[in-house]
N, C-alpha and C positions, 0 to 999 in steps of 0.2 A: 504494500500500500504506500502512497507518494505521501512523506511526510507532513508535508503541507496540509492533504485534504487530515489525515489521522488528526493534525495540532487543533484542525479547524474544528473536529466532531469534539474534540477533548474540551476545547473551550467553549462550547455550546455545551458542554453537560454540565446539570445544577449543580453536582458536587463538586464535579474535579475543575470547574472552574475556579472555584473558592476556596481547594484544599489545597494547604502547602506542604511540600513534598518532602523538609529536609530532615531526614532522617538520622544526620550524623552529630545532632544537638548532643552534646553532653552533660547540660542539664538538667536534675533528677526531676525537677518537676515540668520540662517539657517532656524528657524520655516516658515520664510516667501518662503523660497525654496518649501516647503512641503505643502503650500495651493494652492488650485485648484483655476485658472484664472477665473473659472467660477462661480465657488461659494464658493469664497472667506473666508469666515466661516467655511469651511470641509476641513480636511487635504485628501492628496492624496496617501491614505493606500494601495489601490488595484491596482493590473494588467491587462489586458487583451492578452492574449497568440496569439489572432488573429489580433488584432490591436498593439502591440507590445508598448503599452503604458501604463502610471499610472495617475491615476485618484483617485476621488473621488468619495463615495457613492452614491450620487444621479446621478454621470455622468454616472452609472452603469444603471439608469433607462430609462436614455435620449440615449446614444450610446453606451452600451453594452449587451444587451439585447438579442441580435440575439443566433440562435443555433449554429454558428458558434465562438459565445465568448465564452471564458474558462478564466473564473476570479478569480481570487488568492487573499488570504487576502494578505498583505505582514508582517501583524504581524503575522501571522501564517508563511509564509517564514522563517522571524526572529526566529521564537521559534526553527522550526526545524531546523534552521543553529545551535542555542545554542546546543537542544540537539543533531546533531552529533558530535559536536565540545566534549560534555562531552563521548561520545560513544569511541572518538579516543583514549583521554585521559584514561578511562579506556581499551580498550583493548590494548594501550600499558602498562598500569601499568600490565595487565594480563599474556603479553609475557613477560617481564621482570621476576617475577615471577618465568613464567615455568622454563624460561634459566636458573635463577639461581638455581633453584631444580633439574635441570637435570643433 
């Protein structure tokens, strides 16, 4: 899938529009944000597109299972938000570029 259209569904979804990704906080009461109520030992990486929530790995086995779930790492969200963010960056240094050549 062309990164671009994936960044564009990702930012049109109610959650993942509004959810931030960075998972390498080392503070105890943001990391404590990011553990799963349920199983408390797993951080809560993943999406579900049909239940419109974020979760942890094993809650993936328990209540997201069905064919109707569509589950997103959100470290893979994260990567692709980086790499658009470097795509913009270059293609304005590209149009800068042409302008000034032209």
């Amino acid at each position: 899938m062309n990164i671009n259209i994936l960044y564009e569904v990702v930012e049109k979804d109610p959650v993942l529009a509004k959810t931030s990704f960075d998972f390498e906080a080392e503070e105890d009461e943001q990391l404590a944000e990011n553990l799963c109520t349920e199983h408390p030992e797993r951080v809560k990486h993943f999406y579900c597109s049909n239940h419109l929530t974020i979760f942890c790995r094993e809650c993936i086995k328990l209540h997201h299972s069905d064919d109707a779930c569509f589950v997103v790492d959100l470290y893979e969200i994260q990567r692709m938000r980086q790499l658009q963010q470097q795509n913009m960056v270059k293609n304005q240094d590209q149009a800068r570029k042409r302008n000034k050549n032209a």
